[in-house]
C-alpha positions as CSV (number, residue, x, y, z in Angstrom):
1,X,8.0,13.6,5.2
2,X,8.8,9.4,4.3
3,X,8.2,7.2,7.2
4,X,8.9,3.9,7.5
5,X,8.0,1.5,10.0
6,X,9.8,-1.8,9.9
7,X,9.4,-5.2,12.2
8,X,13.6,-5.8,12.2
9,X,16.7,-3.9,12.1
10,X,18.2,-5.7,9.2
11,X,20.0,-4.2,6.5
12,X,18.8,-4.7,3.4
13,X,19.5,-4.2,-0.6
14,X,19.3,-1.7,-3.3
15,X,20.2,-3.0,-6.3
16,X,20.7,-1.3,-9.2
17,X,18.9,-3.6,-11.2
18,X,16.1,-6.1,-10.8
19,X,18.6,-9.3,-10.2
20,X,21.4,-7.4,-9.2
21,X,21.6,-5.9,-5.4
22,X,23.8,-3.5,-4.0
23,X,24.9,-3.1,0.4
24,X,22.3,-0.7,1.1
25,X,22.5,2.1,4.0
26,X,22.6,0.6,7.6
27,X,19.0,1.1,9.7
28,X,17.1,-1.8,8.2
29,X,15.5,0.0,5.9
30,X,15.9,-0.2,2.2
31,X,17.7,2.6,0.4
32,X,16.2,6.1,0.4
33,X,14.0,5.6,3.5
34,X,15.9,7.0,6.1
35,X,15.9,10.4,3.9
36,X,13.2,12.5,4.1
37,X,11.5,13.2,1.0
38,X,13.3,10.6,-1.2
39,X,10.8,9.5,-3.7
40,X,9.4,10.5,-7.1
41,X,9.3,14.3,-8.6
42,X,6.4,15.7,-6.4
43,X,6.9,13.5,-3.2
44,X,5.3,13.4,0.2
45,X,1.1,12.8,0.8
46,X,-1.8,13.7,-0.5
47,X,-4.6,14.2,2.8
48,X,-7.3,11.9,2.9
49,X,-10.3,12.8,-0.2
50,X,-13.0,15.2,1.8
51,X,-16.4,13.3,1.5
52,X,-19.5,15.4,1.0
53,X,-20.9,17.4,4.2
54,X,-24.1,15.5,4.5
55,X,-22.0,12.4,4.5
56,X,-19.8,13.3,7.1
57,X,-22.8,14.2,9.0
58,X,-24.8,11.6,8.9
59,X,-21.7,9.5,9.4
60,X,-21.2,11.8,13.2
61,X,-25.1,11.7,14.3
62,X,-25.0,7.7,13.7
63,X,-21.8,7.4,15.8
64,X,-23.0,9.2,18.2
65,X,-26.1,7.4,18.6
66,X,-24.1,4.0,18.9
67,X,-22.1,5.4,21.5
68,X,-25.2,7.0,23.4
69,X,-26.5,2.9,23.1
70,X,-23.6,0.6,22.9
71,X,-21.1,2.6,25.7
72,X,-18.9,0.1,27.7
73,X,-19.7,-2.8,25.0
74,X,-17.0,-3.5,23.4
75,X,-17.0,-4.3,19.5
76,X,-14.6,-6.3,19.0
77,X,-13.3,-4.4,16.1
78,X,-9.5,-3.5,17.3
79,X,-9.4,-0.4,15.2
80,X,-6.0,1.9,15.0
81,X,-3.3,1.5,12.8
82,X,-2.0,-1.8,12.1
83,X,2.2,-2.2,13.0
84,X,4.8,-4.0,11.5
85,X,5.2,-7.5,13.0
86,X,1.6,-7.3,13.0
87,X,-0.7,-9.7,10.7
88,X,-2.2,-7.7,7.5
89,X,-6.0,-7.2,7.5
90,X,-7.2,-9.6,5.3
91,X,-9.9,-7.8,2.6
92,X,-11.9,-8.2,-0.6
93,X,-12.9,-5.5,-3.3
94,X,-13.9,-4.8,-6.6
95,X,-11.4,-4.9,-9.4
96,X,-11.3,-1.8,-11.3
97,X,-12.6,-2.1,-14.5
98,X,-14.6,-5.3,-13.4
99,X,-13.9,-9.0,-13.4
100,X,-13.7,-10.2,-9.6
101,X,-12.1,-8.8,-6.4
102,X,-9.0,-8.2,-5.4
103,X,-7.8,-8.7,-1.9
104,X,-5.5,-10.2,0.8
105,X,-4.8,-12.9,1.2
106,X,-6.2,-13.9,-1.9
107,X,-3.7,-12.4,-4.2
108,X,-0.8,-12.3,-1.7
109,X,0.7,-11.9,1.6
110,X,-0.2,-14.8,2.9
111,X,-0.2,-18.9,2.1
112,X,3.6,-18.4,0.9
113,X,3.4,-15.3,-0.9
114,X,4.9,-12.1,0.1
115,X,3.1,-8.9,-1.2
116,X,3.5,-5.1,-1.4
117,X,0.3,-3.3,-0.9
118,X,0.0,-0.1,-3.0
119,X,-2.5,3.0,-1.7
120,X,-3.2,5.3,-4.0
121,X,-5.8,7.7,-5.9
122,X,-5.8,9.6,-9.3
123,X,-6.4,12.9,-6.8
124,X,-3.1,12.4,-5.3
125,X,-0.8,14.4,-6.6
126,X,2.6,12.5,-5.9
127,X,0.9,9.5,-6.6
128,X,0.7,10.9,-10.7
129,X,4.3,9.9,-10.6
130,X,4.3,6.9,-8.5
131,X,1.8,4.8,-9.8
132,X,3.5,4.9,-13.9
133,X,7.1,4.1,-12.4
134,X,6.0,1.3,-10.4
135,X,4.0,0.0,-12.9
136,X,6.7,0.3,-15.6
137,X,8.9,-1.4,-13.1
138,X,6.4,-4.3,-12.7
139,X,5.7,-5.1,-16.7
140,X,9.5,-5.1,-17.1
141,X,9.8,-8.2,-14.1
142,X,6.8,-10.2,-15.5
143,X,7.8,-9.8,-19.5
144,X,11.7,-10.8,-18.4
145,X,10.2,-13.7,-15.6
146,X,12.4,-11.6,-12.7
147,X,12.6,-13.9,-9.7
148,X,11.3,-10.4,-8.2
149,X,7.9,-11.1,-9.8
150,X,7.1,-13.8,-7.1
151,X,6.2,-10.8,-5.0
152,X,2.3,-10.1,-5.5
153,X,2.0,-5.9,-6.1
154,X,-1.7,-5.3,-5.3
155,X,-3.5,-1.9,-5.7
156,X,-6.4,-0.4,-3.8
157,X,-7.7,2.8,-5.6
158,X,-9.0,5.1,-2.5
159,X,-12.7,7.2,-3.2
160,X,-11.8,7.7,-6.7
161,X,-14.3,8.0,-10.0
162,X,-11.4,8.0,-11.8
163,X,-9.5,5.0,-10.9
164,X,-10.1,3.1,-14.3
165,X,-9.1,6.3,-16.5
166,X,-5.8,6.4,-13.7
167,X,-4.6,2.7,-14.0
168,X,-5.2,2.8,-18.0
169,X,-3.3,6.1,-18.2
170,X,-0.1,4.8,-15.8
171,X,-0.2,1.6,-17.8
172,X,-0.7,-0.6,-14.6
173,X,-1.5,-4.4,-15.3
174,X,-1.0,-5.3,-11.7
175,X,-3.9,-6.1,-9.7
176,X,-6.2,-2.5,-8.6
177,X,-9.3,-3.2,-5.9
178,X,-11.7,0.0,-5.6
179,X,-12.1,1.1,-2.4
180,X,-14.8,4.1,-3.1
181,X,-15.9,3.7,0.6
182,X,-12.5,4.0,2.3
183,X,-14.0,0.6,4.1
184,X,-9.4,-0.7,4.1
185,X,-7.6,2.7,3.5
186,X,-9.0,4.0,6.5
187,X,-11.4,1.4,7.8
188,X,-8.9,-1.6,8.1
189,X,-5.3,0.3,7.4
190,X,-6.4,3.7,9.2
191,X,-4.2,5.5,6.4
192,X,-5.9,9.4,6.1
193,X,-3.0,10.3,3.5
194,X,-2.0,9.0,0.2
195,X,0.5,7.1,-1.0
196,X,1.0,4.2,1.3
197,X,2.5,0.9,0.8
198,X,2.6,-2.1,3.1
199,X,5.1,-4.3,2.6
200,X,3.9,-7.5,3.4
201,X,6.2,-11.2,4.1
202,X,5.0,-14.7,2.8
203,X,3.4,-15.5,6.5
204,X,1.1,-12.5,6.1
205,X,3.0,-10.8,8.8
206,X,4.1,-7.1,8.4
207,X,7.5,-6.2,7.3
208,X,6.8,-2.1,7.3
209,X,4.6,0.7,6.4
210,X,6.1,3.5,4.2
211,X,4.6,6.4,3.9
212,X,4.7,8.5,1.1
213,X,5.7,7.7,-2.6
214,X,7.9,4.7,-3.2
215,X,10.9,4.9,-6.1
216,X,11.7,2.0,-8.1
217,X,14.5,1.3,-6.1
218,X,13.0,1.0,-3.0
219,X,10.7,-1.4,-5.1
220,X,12.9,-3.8,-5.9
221,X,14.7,-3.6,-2.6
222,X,11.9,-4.2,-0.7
223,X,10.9,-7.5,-3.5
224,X,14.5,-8.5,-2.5
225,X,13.6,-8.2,0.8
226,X,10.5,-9.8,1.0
227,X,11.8,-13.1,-0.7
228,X,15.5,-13.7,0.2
229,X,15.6,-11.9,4.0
């Protein structure tokens, strides 16, 4: 099931090309939201990649030990699931393939620059459609200079030894970060299914969370969106 979770109640745009918008559905959602399984051919989530069973357990003996030492202290974490209208967690990782990090709000939402955050995995299956479409979408606005490509797109590749092979396959040139650890998909963003995307405005603050696969039309009416209100 699509979910989206959206800090205003304006309408907004699904154009029919990159430049080109068209009234969208009332709800203050872009187009195809408010429909339950609108996305690419295999839509919906993926659940959360299973670590291995000593992992987990270690992982359960050493929280319990912190609670057993640490109960009433607080941590000053926060921890849940952020909202929209809600500042994005700001993180740092590896770029696939090498050559720097990738993060937030380094590379978008933030310091002027609205961004759309994409989660995804090579294990997921309705992210195998996804990920090529958006990425197709994305060349085409930075080869034509699209007023749309203003928007950052930023990737973060969940537990995955495959996320190189995945990006080359789907031809994505946009930024990827490699979060093997789930330290932001489920550390920072507390996302235990895949795809997510975070749409993000130029003051780092929220716009919405959609989960679920994204089409390239709620792409580009989200980019619309995020730069023009």
């Amino acid at each position: 099931m699509t979910t989206v979770e959206s800090a205003d109640d304006q309408s907004a745009e699904d154009p029919t090309s990159d430049d080109q918008p068209v009234a969208g559905p009332p709800g203050g959602a872009p187009p195809g939201d408010d429909h339950p399984g609108d996305g690419p051919p295999g839509g919906g989530r993926s659940p959360r990649r299973a670590r291995p069973v000593f992992l987990v357990v270690g992982v359960v003996l050493a929280v319990g030990l912190a609670v057993g030492l640490f109960t009433g202290i607080g941590t000053g974490s926060g921890g849940g699931r952020p909202v929209a209208g809600a500042q994005v967690p700001t993180f740092s990782l590896p770029r696939v393939g090498g050559n720097g990090t990738v993060g937030v709000p380094a590379d978008g939402g933030g310091g002027g620059k609205p961004a759309i955050l994409l989660f995804f995995a090579s294990w997921c299956g309705p992210c195998q459609a996804e990920v090529p479409a958006v990425a197709s979408t994305y060349r085409r606005q930075q080869a034509t200079g699209s007023p749309l490509a203003k928007v950052a797109l930023i990737g973060v590749d969940a537990s995955d030894n495959n996320g190189l092979k995945f990006v080359r396959r789907s031809g994505v040139t946009f930024p990827v970060g490699s979060d093997r650890e789930y330290t932001v998909t489920e550390g920072k963003f507390a996302f235990t299914g895949l795809p997510e995307a975070v749409f993000v405005n130029r003051d780092g603050a929220i716009a919405a969370i959609h989960e679920g696969a994204i089409t390239t039309a709620q792409l580009v009416a989200w980019e619309h969106r995020l730069l023009y209100g």
